[in-house]
C-alpha positions in Angstrom: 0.0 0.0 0.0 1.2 3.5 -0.5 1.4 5.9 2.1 -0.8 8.2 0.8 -3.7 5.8 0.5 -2.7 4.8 4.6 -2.4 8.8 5.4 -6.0 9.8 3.5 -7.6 7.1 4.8 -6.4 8.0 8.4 -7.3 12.0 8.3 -10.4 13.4 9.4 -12.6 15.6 6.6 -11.6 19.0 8.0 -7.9 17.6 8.0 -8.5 16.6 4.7 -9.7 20.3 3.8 -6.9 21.8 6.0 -4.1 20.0 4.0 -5.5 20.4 0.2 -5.9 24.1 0.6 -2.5 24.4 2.4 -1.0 22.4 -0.6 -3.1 24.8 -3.2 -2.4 28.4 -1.7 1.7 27.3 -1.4 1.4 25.7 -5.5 -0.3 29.7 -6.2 2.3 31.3 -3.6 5.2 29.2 -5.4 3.8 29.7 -9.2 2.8 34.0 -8.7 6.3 34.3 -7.2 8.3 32.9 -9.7 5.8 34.7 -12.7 6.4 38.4 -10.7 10.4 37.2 -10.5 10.0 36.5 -14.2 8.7 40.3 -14.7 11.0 41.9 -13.4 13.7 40.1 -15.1 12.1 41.3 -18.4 12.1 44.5 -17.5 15.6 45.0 -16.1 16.7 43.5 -19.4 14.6 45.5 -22.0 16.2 48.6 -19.9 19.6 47.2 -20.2 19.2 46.6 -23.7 17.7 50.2 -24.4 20.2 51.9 -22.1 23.2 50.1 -24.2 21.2 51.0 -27.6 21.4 54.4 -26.8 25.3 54.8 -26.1 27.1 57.2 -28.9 28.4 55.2 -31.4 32.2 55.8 -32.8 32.0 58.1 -35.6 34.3 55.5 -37.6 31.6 52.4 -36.8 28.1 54.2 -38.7 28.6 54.7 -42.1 27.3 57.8 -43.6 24.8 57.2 -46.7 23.9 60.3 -48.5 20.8 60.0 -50.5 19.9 62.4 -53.2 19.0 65.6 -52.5 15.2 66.6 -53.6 13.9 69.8 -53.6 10.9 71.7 -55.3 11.3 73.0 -59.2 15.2 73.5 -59.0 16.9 72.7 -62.4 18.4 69.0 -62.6 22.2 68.8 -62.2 24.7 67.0 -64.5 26.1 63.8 -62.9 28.7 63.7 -60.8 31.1 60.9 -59.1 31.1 59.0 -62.0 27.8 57.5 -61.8 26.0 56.0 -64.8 23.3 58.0 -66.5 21.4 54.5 -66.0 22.0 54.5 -62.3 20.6 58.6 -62.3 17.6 57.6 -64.1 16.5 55.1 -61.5 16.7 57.2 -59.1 14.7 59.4 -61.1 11.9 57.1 -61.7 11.9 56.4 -57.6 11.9 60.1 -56.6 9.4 60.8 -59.6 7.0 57.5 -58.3 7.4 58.8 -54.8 6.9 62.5 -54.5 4.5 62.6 -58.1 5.2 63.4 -61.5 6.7 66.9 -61.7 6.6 67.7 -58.1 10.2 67.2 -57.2 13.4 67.4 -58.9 17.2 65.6 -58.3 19.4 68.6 -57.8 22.7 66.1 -56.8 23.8 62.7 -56.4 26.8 61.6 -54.2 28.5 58.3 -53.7 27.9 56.8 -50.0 31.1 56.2 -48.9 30.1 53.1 -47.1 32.1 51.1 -44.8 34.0 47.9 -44.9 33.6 48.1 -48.7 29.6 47.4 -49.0 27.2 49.1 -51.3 24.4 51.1 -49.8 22.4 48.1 -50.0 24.6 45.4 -48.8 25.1 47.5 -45.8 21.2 48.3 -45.5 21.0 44.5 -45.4 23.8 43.5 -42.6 22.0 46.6 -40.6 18.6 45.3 -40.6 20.2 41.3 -39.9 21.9 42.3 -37.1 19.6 44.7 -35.2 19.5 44.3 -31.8 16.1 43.6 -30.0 
């Protein structure tokens, strides 16, 4: 026989009572705890993480992309850096789908000078894969 079986058997109703809803309010006691515990753990870590996000970076670690300048009826400008006229007209088309035919006008185009020897969009790429939380 087990000694549970002896031990319920033995105990009087109230008893019986007395002990299940000991055993219940330690299992919620025990289980709230640990969930509250697990709270605050989150938070202490999404403020860690935020407070590290927001450290100034090293000038030399962010690379500087330069995107072309658009302002309102100003003449277009010749091309510059030795980029292809092909190159210049999609970036025509994007500000001219964007901003609405006519409405905006190119008035320079730089290289990015991007780091570690990526184009703009490699590096777009590696930023967004390795994005903290």
């Amino acid at each position: 026989m087990d000694i549970n079986c002896i031990l319920a058997a033995a105990l009087p109703f109230e008893e019986k009572v007395s002990l299940s809803m000991t055993t219940l309010l330690t299992g919620f006691v025990v289980v709230f705890s640990v969930l509250l515990l697990l709270i605050v753990m989150i938070i202490l870590l999404g403020k860690i993480v935020t407070a590290a996000q927001k450290k100034p970076k090293k000038k030399s670690e962010t690379p500087t992309v330069t995107a072309p300048t658009v302002t309102q009826n100003t003449p277009v400008t010749s091309a510059s850096d030795g980029i292809p006229e092909e190159i210049i007209a999609v970036i025509a088309a994007a500000v001219d789908s964007t901003f609405g035919a006519g409405k905006a006008r190119i008035t320079g185009i730089k290289k990015s000078r991007a780091a570690g020897g990526r184009s703009a969009w490699g590096q777009a790429g590696v930023m967004n894969n390795t994005r903290p939380f």
